[in-house]
N, C-alpha and C positions, 0 to 999 in steps of 0.2 A: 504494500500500500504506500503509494506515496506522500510526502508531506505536502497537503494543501489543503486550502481550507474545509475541501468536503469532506475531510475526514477528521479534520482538529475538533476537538473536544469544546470548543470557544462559538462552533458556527450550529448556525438554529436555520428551520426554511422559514427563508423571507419572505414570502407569499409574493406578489408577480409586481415588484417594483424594484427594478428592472426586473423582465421575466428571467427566469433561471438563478435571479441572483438570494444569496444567505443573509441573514445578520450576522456579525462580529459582538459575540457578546465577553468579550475579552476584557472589556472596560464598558464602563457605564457610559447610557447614551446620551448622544449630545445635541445640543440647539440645530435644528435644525435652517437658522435663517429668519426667512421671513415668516415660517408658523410659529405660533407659542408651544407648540409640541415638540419633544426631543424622544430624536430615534437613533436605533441602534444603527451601525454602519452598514449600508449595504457591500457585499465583496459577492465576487463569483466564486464558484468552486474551483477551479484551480488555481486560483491566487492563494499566495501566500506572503506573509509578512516579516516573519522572522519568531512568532512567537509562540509558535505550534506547539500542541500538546497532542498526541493521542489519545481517541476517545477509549476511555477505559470498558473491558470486556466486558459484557453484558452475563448473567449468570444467565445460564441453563435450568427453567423448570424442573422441578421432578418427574418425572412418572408415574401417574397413578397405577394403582396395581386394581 
């Protein structure tokens, strides 16, 4: 797997602004300008910043018997 952001542990799905693109929840979000809203960064998936983390493994349900 490589390191970039669709697989860093920091990126969330951005939902379609820009299409395809993640939030960088690495840091808190910020003023956006001219809305009084502050949003997380938008980045694409294979951008990378330098601050990558891997997402940590997901555990395995049991099996029921």
């Amino acid at each position: 797997m490589s390191e970039s952001c669709e697989s860093c542990r920091f990126s969330a799905p951005g939902g379609d602004r820009p299409p395809g693109a993640l939030q960088c929840r690495r840091h808190p979000p910020v003023d956006a300008g001219r809305r009084p809203v502050a949003q997380w960064p938008a980045v694409f998936p294979e951008g990378w910043c330098g601050e990558y983390e891997a997402r940590p493994a997901v555990a395995s349900k049991p099996v029921a018997k």
